[in-house]
N, C-alpha and C positions, 0 to 999 in steps of 0.2 A: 468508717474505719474506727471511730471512738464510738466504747462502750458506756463509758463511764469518766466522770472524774470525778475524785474524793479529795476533801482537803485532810491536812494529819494537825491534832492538835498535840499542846506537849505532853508527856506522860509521868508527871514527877512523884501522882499518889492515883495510880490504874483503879484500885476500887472506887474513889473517891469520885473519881473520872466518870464510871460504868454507871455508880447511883445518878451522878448530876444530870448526864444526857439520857437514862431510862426514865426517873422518876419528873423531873422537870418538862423534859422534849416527849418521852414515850418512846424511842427511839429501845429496838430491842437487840439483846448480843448476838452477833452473828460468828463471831471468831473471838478468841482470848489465847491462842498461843500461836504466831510468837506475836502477834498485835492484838490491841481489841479492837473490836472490830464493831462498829453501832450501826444499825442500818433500821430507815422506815417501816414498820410492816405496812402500808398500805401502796410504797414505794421502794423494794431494797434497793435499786440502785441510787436511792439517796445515802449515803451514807458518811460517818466521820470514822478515822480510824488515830486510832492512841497509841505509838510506839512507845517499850518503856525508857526512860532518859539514859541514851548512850546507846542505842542498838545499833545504830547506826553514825557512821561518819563520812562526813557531814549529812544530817538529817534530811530528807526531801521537806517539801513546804506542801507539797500535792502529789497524787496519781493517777495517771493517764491511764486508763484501761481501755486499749486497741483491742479487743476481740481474742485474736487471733496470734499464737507464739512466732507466728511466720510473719504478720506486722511486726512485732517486736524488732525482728531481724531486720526490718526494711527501714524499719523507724533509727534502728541503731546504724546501718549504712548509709541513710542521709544526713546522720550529726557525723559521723565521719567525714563525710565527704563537703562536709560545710565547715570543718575544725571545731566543732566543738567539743567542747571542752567534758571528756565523761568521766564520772569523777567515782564511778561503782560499776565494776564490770560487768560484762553481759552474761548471766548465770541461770539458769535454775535451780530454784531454789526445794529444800525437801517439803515445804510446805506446797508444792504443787505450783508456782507460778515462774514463768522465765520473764528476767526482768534488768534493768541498767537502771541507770543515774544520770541525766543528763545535765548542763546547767546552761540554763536559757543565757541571752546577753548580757541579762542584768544582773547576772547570780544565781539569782532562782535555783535552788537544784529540783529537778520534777525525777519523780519516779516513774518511768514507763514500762506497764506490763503487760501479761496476760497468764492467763488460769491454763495451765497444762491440761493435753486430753487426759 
């Protein structure tokens, strides 16, 4: 069921962000709107992704990538049905991925998505 999970670092100077994990890690741009997006070339789905400060509220701390937009739905019916607590509705976005906010027990808020066909 999981494709992926990405951690999100902060994003308070995005170029400064892009040089530090390219020139440092090697780590090359896969996306820059609306996130940037870093990912391995000898592995993409290693990847860190850089919101800019304030895209979101409350920010995710990670992203769960399910596969599939019909996980999404199933992923989002079982925090339902367990009360949890969703704290960014379940959308598609125009950037191509349908996606929610969940927040684990401890707070955590997790981003769970997937990439539209």
């Amino acid at each position: 069921m999981i494709k992926r999970i990405h951690p999100y670092a902060d994003g308070d100077d995005l170029a400064a962000s892009r040089d530090f994990y390219v020139e440092v890690f090697g780590l090359e741009v896969a996306m820059e709107d609306p996130v940037l997006c870093l990912q391995s070339p000898a592995n993409p789905s290693a990847q860190v992704i850089i919101p800019p400060r304030g895209m979101e509220d409350p920010p995710p701390r990670f992203g769960i990538d399910v596969g599939e937009p019909a996980t999404v739905d199933a992923v989002h019916a079982a925090a339902l049905r367990r009360g949890l607590r969703i704290v960014y509705p379940l959308t598609d976005e125009p950037w191509g991925v349908r996606r929610f906010f969940v927040e684990d027990p401890s707070g955590t808020v997790i981003n769970v998505l997937a990439h539209l066909p």
